[in-house]
C-alpha positions in Angstrom: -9.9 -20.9 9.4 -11.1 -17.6 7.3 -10.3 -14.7 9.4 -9.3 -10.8 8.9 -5.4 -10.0 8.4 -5.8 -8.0 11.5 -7.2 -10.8 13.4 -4.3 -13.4 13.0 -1.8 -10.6 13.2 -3.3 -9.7 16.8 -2.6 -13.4 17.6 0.7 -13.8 16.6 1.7 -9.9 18.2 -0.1 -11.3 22.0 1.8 -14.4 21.1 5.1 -12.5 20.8 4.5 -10.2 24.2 3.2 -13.6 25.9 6.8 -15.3 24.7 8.8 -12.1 25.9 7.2 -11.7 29.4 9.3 -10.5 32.1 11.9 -9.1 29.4 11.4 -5.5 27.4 10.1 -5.8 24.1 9.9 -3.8 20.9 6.5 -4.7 19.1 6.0 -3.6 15.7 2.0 -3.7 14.6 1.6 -3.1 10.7 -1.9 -4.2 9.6 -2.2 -3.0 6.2 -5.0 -0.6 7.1 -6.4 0.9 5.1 -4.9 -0.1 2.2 -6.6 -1.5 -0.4 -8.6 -4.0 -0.8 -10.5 -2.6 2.1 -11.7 -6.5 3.7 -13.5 -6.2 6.7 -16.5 -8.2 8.2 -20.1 -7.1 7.3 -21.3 -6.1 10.9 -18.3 -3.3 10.8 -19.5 -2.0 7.4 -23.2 -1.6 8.5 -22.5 0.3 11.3 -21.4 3.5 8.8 -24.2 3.0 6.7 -26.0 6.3 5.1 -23.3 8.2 7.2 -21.8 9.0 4.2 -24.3 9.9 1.7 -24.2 13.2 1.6 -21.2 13.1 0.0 -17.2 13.9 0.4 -17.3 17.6 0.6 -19.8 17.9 3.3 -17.8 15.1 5.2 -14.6 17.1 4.7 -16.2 20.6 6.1 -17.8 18.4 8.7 -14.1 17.3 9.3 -12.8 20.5 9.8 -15.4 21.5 11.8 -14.4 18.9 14.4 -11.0 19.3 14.1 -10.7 23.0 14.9 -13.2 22.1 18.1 -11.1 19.3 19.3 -7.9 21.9 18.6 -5.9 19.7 16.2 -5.8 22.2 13.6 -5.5 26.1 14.2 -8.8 28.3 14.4 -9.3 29.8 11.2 -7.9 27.2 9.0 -10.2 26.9 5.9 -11.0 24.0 3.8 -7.8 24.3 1.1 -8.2 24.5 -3.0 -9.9 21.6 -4.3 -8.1 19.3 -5.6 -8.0 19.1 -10.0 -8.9 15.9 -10.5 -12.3 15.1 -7.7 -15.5 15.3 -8.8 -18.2 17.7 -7.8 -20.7 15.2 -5.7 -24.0 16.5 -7.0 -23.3 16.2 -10.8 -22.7 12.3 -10.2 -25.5 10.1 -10.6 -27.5 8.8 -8.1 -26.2 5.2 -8.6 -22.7 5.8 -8.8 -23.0 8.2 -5.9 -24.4 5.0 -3.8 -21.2 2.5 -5.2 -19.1 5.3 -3.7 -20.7 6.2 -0.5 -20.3 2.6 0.4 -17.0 2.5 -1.0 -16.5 5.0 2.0 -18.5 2.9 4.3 -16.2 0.3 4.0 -13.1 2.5 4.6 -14.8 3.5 7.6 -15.6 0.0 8.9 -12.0 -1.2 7.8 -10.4 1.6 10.1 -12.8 0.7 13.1 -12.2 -3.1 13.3 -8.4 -2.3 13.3 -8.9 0.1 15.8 -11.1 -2.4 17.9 -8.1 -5.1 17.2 -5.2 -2.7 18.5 -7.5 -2.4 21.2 -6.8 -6.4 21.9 -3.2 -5.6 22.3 -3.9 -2.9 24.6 -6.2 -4.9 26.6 -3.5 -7.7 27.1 -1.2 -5.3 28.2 -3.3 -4.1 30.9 -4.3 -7.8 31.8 -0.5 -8.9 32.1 -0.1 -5.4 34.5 2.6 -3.8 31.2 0.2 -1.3 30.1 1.4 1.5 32.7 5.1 0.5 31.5 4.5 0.6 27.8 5.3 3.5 25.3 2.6 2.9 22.6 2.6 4.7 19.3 0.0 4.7 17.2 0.6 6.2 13.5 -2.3 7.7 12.1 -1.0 6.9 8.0 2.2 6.4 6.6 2.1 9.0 4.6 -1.1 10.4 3.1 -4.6 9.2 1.5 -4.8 6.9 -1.8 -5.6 8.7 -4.4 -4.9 5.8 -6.6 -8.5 4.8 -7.2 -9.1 7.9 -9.5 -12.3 8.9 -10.6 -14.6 6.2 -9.2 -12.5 3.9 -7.3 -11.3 1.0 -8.8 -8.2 -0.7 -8.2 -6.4 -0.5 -11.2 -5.8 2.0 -14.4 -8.3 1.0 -17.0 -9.1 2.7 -20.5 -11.9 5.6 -19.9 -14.2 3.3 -22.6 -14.3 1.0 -19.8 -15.8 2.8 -17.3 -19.3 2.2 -17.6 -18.8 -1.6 -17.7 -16.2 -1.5 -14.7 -18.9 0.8 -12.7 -21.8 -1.6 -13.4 -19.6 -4.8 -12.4 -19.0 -3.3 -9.1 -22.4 -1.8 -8.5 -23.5 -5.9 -9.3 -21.0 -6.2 -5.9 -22.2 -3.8 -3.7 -23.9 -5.7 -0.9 -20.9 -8.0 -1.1 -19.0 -5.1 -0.2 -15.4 -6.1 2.2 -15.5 -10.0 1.7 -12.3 -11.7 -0.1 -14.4 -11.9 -3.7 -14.0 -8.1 -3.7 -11.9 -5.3 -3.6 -12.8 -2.6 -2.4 -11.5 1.3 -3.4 -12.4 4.8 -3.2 -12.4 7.9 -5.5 -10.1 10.7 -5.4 -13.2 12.6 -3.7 -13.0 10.4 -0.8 -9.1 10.5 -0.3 -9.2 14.5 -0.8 -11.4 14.4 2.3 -9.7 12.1 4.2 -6.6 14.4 3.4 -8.4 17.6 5.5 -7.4 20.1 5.8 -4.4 19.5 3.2 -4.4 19.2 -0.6 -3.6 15.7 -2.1 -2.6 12.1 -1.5 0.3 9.7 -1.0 2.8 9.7 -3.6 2.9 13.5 -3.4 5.9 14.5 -1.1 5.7 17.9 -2.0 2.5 18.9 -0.6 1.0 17.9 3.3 -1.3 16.1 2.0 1.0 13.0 1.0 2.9 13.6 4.2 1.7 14.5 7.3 -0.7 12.2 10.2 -2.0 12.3 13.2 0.5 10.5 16.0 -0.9 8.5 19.2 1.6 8.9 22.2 0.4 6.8 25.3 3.0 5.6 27.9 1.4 6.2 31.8 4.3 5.9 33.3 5.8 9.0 31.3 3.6 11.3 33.0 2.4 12.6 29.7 -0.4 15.2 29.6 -3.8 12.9 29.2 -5.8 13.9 26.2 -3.3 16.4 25.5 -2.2 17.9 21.7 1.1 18.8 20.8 2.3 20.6 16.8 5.4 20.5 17.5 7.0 20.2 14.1 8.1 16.1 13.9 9.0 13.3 11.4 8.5 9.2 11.6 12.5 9.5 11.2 12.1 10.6 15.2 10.6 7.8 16.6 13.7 5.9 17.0 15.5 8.6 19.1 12.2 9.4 20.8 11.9 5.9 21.7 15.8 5.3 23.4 15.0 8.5 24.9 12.0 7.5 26.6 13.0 4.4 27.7 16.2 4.9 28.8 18.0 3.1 26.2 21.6 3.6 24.8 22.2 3.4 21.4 25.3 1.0 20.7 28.2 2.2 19.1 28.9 -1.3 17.5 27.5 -4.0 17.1 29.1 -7.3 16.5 31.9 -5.7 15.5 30.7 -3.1 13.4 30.4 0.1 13.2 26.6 1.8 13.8 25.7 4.8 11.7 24.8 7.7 13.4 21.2 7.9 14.8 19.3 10.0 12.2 16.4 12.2 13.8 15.8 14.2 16.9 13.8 12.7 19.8 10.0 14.7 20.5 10.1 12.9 23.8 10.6 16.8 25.3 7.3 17.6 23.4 5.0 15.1 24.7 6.5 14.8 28.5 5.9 19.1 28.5 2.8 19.7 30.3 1.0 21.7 28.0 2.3 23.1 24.3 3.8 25.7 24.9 7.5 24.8 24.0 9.6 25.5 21.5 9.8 23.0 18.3 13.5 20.9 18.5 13.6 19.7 15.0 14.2 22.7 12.4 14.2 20.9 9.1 13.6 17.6 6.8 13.5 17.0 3.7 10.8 14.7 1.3 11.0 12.6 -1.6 9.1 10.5 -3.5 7.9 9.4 -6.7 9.6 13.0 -8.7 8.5 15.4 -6.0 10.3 16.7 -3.2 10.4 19.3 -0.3 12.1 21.2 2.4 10.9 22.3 5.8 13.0 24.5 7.6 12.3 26.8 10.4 8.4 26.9 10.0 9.1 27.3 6.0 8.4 24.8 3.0 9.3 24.6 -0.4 8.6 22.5 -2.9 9.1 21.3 -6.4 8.1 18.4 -8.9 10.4 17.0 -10.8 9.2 18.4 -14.1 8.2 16.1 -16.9 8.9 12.9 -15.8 6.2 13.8 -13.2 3.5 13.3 -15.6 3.5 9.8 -14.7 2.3 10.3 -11.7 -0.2 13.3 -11.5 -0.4 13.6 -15.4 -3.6 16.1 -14.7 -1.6 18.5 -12.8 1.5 19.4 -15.0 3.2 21.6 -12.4 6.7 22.6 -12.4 7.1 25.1 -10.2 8.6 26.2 -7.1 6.5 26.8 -4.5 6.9 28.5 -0.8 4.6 28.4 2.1 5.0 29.4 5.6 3.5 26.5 7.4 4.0 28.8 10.8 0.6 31.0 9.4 -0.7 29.1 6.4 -0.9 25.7 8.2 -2.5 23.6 4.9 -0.6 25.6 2.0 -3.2 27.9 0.4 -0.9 31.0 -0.2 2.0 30.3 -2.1 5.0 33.1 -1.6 7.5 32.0 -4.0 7.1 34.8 -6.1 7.2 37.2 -3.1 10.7 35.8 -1.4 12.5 34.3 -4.1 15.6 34.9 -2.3 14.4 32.3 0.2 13.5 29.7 -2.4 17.1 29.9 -3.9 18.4 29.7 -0.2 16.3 27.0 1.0 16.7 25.1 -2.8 20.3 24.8 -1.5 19.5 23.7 1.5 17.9 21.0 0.2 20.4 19.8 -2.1 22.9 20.0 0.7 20.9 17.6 2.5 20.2 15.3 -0.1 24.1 15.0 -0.3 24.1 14.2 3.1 21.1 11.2 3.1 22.2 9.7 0.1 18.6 11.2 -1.8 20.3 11.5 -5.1 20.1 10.5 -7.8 16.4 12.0 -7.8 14.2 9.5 -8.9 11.8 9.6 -12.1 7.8 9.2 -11.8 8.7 5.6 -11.8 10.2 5.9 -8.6 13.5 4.1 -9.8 16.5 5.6 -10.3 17.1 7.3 -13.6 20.4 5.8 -14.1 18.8 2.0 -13.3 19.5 -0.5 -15.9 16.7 -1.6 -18.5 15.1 -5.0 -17.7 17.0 -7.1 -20.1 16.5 -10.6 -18.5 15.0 -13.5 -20.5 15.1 -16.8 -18.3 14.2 -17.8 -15.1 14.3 -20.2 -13.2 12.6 -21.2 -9.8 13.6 -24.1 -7.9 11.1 -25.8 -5.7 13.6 -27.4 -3.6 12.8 -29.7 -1.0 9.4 -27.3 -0.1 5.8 -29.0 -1.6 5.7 -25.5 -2.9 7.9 -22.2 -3.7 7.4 -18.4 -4.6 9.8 -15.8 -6.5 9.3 -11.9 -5.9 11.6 -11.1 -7.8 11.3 -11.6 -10.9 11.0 -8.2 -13.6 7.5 -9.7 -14.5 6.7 -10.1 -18.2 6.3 -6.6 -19.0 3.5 -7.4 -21.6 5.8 -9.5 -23.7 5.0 -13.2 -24.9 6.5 -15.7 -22.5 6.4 -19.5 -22.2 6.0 -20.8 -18.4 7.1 -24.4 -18.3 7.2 -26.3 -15.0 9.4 -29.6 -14.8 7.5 -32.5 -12.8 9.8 -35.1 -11.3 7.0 -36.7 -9.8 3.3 -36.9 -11.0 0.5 -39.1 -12.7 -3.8 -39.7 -13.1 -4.5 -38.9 -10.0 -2.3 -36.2 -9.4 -4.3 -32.3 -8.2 -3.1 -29.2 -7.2 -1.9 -26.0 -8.6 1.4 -26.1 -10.6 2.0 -21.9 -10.9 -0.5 -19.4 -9.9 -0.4 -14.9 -10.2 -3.2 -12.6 -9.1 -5.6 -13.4 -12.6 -4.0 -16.9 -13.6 -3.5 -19.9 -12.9 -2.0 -23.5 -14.3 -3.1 -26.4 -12.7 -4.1 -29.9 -12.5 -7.5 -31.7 -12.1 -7.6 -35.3 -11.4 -4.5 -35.7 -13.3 -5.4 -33.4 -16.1 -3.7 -29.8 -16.7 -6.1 -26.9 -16.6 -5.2 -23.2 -17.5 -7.7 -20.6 -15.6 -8.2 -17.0 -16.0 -9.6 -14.9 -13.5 -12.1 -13.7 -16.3 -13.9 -16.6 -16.7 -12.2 -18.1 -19.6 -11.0 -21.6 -19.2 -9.2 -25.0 -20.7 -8.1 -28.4 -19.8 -5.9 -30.6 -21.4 -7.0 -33.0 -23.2 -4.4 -35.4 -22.4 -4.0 -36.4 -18.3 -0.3 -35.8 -17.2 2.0 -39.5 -17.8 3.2 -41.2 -14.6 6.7 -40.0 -13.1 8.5 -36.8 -14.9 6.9 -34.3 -17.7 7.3 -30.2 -18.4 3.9 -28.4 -18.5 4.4 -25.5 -20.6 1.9 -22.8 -21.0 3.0 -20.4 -24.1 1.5 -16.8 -24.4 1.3 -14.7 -26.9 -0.4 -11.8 -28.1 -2.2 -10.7 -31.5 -5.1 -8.1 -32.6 -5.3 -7.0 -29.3 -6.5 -10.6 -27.6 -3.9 -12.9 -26.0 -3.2 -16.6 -26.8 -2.8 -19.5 -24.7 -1.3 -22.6 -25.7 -1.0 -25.4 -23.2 1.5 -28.0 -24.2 2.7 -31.8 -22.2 6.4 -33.2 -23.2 5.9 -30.8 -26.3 2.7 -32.1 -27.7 -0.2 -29.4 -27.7 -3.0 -30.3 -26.3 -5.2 -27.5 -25.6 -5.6 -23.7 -26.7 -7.7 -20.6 -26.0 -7.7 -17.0 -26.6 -8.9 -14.5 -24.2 -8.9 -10.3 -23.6 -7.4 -10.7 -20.4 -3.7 -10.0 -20.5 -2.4 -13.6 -18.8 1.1 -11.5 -17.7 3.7 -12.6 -15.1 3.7 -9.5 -12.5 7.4 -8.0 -10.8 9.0 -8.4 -7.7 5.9 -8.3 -4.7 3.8 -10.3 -7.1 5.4 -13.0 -6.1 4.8 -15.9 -8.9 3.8 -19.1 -6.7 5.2 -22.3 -7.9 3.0 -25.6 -6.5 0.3 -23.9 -4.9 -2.4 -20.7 -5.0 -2.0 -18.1 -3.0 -5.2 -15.4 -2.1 -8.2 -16.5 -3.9 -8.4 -19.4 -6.2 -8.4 -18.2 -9.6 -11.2 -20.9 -10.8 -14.2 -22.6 -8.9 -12.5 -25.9 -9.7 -10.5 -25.9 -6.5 -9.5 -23.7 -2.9 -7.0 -22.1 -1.8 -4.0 -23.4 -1.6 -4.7 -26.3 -3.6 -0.9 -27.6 -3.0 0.6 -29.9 -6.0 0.1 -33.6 -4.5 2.9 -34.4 -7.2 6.4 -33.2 -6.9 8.0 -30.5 -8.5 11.7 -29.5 -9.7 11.5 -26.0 -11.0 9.4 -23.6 -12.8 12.0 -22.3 -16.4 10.0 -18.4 -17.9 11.1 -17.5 -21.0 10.4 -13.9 -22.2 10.3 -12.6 -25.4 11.8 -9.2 -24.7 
């Protein structure tokens, strides 16, 4: 049955609460919101519509607005610097500024049903007479808006020739908008607003924008101030403590023998049981990293630094390599930069930092790749993955092709005429059979069978690519006799690690119309054998 992730994630998490009733329980809820590709049913979407169209910087002063009413953010707090690489909304064309608003639209909706599906969970809770007795958390982000859909939100890097044909493809999608034939993005203009009153996205641990969220603390039975707000400086690193704290819990010593690291993080259960705000902050400093940028908060105070060139990768519009210092105590979203005034400070807190990073493990710091400088080179040039005793298998963890010719062949033990189902699959590509004939599918359209059927009982399938002028060959080969060929633009790579390469079935979408998901190989299977060119 076709339903959303959040849907089928609510079942299993009631199912997991029904199975531990009468016992405590530690539920963890992770439904991929909003991540890309932003799926969510129509009805959800429509709800937002037009409440966008006036674009993202009137929805991020409207923002602001509402957040210095409500009290989350300080009075006087000003809309920060725009950010370097968002577009100014009324120099965009009226078409493109319609592909975008609903873009937003369907961010919105996406957040709503998932907040309407946590709302299940609650709602059994109370049914079952637990909700008083539950400490619910509710994070808000884990760490800041995508700005990974550049300039006009599309879900991968393309070359800037093909933006006009990648902008009218998905305006041709618009009213399809959040079903599983799309995929759904937003601009940087979108995830700037979504960021207010901070500057940038994810992947940006330096600034507040890639880092801090709003936090949902409900537990009744804490006596916790209803409806109350508390800025009390705090880090996802607390919820552990905060969470033994609460509920009364002892942290073992050992385990099964073994030795427990000490529990990292200080517990903000003092902040939220307070009755009103006025307490003192417990936790004094953390550090950030990610992707070559890093930061320090101490005592109210932040500094921050890139990780000089090898940043480029990241953020190659903004080439900075300074050192920057705020004080977060009264410049709450980073707009006055004091580096230059204290630099005694930056030195002391730079120390600080590294002292830490010592302490956690941090270094080696990481390039714009996010892996560690001293990592090998991806040097491997055979795989293989073994089916087993399973109708079907998977490998995430491969190094992926890396744009290099390859030869995928898969060893049948057991097959014939009449034999269907997918034989390897990867998001854009798949290799398959058809009433006993191989077929090789790409996701672009372009297609070929064999034009021999597979021979009863054992055979090797072996798709060969290879690339020339810019275009990429296919040749599809049985027991070593060719028997088809075609050449295409799209790439036809094996992806790394989380793109797990399915072996015996498709998973997501079917690549072709020829068959659905998962199209499971009725034949058997021994093993999958890639061979890269490196």
């Amino acid at each position: 049955k076709d339903e959303a992730i959040a849907d089928s994630l609510v079942r299993h998490a009631v199912g997991f609460i029904e199975e531990n009733a009468g016992k405590p329980f530690f539920l963890y809820f992770a439904p991929g919101t909003a991540h890309t590709p932003f799926h969510v049913d129509k009805e959800w979407i429509e709800m937002y519509r037009g409440k966008f169209d006036d674009g993202w910087a009137e929805y991020a002063r409207r923002t602001l607005e509402n957040q210095i009413r409500m009290g989350i953010v300080p009075e006087g707090t000003e809309l920060p610097i725009g950010n370097l690489d968002v577009q100014d909304w009324n120099t965009i064309p009226a078409d493109e500024r319609q592909l975008y608003a609903r873009q937003m639209e369907t961010f919105a909706a996406f957040m709503s049903q998932t907040d309407f599906e946590i709302g299940r969970i609650v709602e059994f809770l109370r049914r079952i007479g637990q909700l008083d007795n539950t400490l619910i958390m509710v994070a808000l982000g884990d760490n800041g808006p995508s700005g990974e859909g550049g300039r006009i939100g599309y879900k991968e890097a393309y070359h800037p020739s093909k933006e006009k044909s990648i902008l009218a493809a998905e305006m041709a999608k618009i009213d399809r908008y959040g079903d599983e034939t799309t995929w759904p993005f937003y601009p940087v203009g979108w995830a700037q607003a979504c960021a207010t009153p901070f500057r940038y996205y994810k992947k940006w641990a330096d600034y507040e924008g890639g880092t801090h969220d709003g936090l949902i603390v409900y537990y009744p039975n804490g006596k916790l101030e209803k409806g109350g707000i508390r800025t009390q400086y705090t880090h996802v690193v607390d919820f552990l403590p905060t969470t033994i704290e609460m509920t009364g819990s002892v942290m073992p010593k050992t385990i099964n023998g073994y030795k427990q690291t000490p529990l990292e993080g200080v517990s903000f259960a003092y902040a939220i049981t307070a009755p009103d705000n006025n307490v003192t902050d417990h936790k004094t400093e953390q550090y950030y990293e990610m992707n070559s940028s890093y930061a320090l908060y101490k005592d109210g105070w932040k500094v921050q630094f890139p990780n000089g060139g090898v940043n480029k990768q990241v953020r190659s519009f903004f080439p900075d390599t300074d050192v920057h210092l705020y004080n977060l105590k009264e410049d709450f979203n980073e707009a006055h930069d004091l580096a230059a005034q204290y630099p005694a400070k930056v030195k002391k807190m730079l120390k600080e930092f590294d002292r830490l990073a010592r302490k956690y493990n941090v270094y080696p710091l990481k390039n714009g790749k996010s892996a560690d400088p001293d990592y090998p080179g991806i040097s491997r040039t055979h795989y293989d993955v073994y089916v087993g005793a399973r109708a079907w298998g998977e490998y995430p963890y491969g190094d992926g092709s890396t744009g290099k010719p390859y030869t995928l062949s898969i060893y049948i033990d057991e097959a014939g005429p009449a034999s269907n189902g997918v034989l390897a699959s990867q998001k854009g590509w798949a290799l398959y059979v058809l009433d006993g004939y191989p077929v090789y599918a790409s996701a672009n359209g372009t297609r070929v069978r064999s034009s021999k059927p597979l021979p009863e009982g054992p055979s090797v399938v072996t798709a060969k690519i290879e690339y020339k002028d810019k275009k990429t060959l296919m040749t599809l080969s049985i027991d070593g006799e060719k028997v088809g060929s075609m050449t295409t633009g799209a790439k036809l790579a094996i992806g790394a690690k989380a793109n797990a390469l399915n072996i015996g079935r498709q998973w997501g979408l079917p690549v072709s119309g020829d068959y659905e998901s998962p199209f499971i190989f009725t034949g058997k299977i021994f093993k999958a054998a890639i061979d890269v060119e490196r």
